[in-house]
C-alpha positions, -999 to +999 in steps of 0.1 A: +385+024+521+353+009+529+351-002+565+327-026+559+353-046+536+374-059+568+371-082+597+383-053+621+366-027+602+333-044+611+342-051+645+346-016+650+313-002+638+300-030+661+315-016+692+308+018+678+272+008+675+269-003+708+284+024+723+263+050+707+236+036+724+247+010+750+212+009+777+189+007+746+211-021+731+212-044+761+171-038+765+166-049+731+193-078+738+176-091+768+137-085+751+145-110+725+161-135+750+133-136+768+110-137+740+131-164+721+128-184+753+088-181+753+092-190+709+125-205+709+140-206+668+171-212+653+159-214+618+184-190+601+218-205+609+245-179+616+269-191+592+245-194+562+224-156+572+192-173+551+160-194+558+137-205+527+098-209+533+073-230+513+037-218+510+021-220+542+046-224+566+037-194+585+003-188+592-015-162+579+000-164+544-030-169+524-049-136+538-020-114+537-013-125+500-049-118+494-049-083+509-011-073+489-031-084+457-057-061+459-032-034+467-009-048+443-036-046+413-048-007+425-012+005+428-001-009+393-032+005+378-019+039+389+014+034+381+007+021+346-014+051+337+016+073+336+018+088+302+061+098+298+077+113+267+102+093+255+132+114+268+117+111+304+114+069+297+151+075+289+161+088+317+141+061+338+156+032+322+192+042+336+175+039+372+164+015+394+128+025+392+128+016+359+130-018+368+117-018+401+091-004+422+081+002+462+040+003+455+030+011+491+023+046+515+021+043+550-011+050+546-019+019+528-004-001+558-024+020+582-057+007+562-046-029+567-029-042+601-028-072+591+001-068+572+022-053+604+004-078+627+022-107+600+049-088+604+053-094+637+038-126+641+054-149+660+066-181+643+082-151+618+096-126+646+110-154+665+131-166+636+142-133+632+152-123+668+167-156+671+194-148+642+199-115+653+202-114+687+183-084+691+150-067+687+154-051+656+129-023+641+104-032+617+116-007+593+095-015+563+063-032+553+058-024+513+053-043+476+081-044+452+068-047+418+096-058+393+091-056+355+119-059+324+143-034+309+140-018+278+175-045+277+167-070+299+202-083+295+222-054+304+222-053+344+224-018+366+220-010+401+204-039+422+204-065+396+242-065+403+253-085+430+259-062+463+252-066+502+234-039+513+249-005+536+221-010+569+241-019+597+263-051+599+233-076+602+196-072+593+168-092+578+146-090+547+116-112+541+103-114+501+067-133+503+058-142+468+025-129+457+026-146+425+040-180+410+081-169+405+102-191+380+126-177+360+112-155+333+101-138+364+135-126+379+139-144+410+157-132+442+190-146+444+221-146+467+248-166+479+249-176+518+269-154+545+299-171+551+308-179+510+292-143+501+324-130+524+349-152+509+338-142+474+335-102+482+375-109+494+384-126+464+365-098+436+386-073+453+419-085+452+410-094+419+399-055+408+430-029+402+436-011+425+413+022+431+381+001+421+384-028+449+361-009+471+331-010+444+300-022+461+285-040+432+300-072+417+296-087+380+283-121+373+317-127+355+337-114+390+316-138+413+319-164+387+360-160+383+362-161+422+339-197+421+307-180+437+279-186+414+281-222+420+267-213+458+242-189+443+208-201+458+176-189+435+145-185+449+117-198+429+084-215+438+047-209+439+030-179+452+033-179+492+068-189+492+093-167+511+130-161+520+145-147+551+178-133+544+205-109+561+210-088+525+237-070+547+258-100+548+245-121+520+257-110+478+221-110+466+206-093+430+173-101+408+149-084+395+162-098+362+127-095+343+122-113+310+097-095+289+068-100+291+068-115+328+064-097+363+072-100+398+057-089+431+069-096+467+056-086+497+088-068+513+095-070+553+128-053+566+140-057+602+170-034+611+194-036+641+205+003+630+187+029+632+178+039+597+149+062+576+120+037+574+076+039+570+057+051+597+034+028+615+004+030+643+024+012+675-001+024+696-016-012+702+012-027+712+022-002+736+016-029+764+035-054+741+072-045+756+089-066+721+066-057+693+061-020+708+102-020+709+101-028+670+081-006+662+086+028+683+111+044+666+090+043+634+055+053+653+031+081+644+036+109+664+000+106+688 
C-alpha cells in the first residue's frame, strides 16, 4: 500500500517528518516567516501547488539564460560525441536517459554563482517559502536536455503522468532556455487539488494489485476527466513554472523529432534528500539562504 495514496497516510509522514527532526523544523518554520514578512508572496496558491512566469518577471533572467546556454551548447557537444553500438542505443531507449538528460556537475555550478545566487534570489525564494511554509533546501541547480524517442509516440518513465516520491510538498522551477511550443515537449501537469482527485479516481478504476502504480496513462487521466485541467507550458525562452511535482500529476518531455528542449532546473525540498553539492560559504552570515543550502555544502 502506498502511504502516500491516503489523506491519513500523508498526515502521518507529516507528523513523522516533524518528529524526526522537530528543533530544525520550527527554525526553518520561523526563518521563512520572518523572511516572508521582509518579501511577503502568495503567488503559488495552496490549492492549485503552481505559479506560471512570463520572460522577465524575475530579474536576472536574461544573464542566467545566457550563462545555461553556453553550458548548455559545451555539454551537448560532449554528449553528442558519444559513439554507441546499436545494442547499447537499445538498451538506452528503454530508459529515461534516452530521452532525457541532467547536463550539469557541481563543478559547473561552482564556476558560475550566478546560477545559485538566481536560485535564491528573492522575488523567486520568497514565492517559494511563502507556499511552503518552510525553508526548504536548494537541492538542485542543473539543465535538463530533452530530445525524441526512437518512438516518440510510445511513452515510458517520466513522460507518464506521476507526482514525484520527495516529501509531501516541494517545488520545481523549469526556466526555458529556448522558445517551447509543442514539437518541443512541453512540461505539463494538472493543479494540486484536481491532480488528487484524479490519482483517487485512476485507482479505483485499476484492478486490484495495480492501484498503487505511480504512473498514470493519458487514457486513465482522460477516463477519470483530468486532462481537461492539464495546464501546458509553452512560451518563449525565459518563461518559467513553479510547481509542487510532489503534489501536482505532471509528464513531458514528449519530443517530436527533430525538435529539442532545455530547462534550467531548480528543486527546493522540505525532506531531506541526495542532492548537488554547492559552496554556502558566503552566505554563512545569511541565516535563510545559508539554511538552504547547508545540508548540501562542501565540506571546508
Amino acid at each position: 500500500m502506498n502511504i502516500r495514496a491516503s489523506a491519513a497516510g500523508r498526515a502521518a509522514l507529516a507528523a513523522a517528518q516533524v518528529a524526526s527532526e522537530p528543533i530544525e523544523y520550527l527554525s526553518r518554520r520561523h526563518a521563512a516567516a520572518g523572511y516572508n514578512r521582509r518579501f511577503p508572496s502568495a503567488q503559488v496558491p495552496r490549492a492549485q501547488g503552481y505559479t506560471l512566469l512570463r520572460n522577465g518577471t524575475l530579474p536576472g533572467t536574461d544573464r542566467v539564460i545566457a550563462i545555461c546556454r553556453e553550458l548548455f551548447a559545451a555539454r551537448k557537444a560532449e554528449f553528442e560525441a558519444r559513439v554507441l553500438t546499436p545494442e547499447e542505443q537499445a538498451r538506452e531507449q528503454k530508459k529515461k536517459a534516452g530521452f532525457l538528460r541532467d547536463l550539469l556537475e557541481d563543478s559547473d555550478v561552482l564556476a558560475h554563482p550566478e546560477l545559485v545566487d538566481f536560485a535564491l534570489s528573492d522575488p523567486l525564494l520568497s514565492m517559494i517559502t511563502g507556499y511552503l511554509g518552510v525553508v526548504p533546501d536548494l537541492n538542485r541547480v542543473d539543465i535538463i536536455y530533452s530530445r525524441p524517442r526512437a518512438n516518440p509516440d510510445h511513452f515510458i518513465k517520466s513522460q507518464l503522468f506521476h507526482q514525484d516520491p520527495e516529501g509531501l510538498q516541494q517545488m520545481k522551477v523549469f526556466l526555458y532556455l529556448f522558445d517551447v511550443e509543442e514539437p518541443n515537449g512541453p512540461f505539463f501537469f494538472i493543479p494540486a487539488a484536481e491532480s488528487e482527485r484524479v490519482v483517487r479516481a485512476v485507482r479505483r478504476q485499476r484492478p486490484r494489485g495495480e492501484r498503487d502504480e505511480t504512473r498514470f496513462t493519458d487514457v486513465e487521466v482522460e477516463r477519470a476527466g483530468g486532462l481537461k485541467s492539464a495546464v501546458r507550458v509553452t512560451g518563449p525562452a525565459g518563461t518559467a513554472v513553479l510547481v509542487d511535482t510532489s503534489r501536482c500529476l505532471h509528464a513531458g518531455s514528449r519530443v517530436h523529432p527533430g525538435h529539442f528542449r532545455a530547462c534550467l532546473f531548480l528543486q527546493y525540498c522540505t525532506s531531506r534528500e541526495g542532492g548537488q553539492t554547492f559552496d554556502a560559504r558566503r552566505f554563512r552570515s545569511d541565516r535563510v539562504r545559508w539554511m538552504a543550502l547547508r545540508r548540501h555544502a562542501f565540506a571546508s
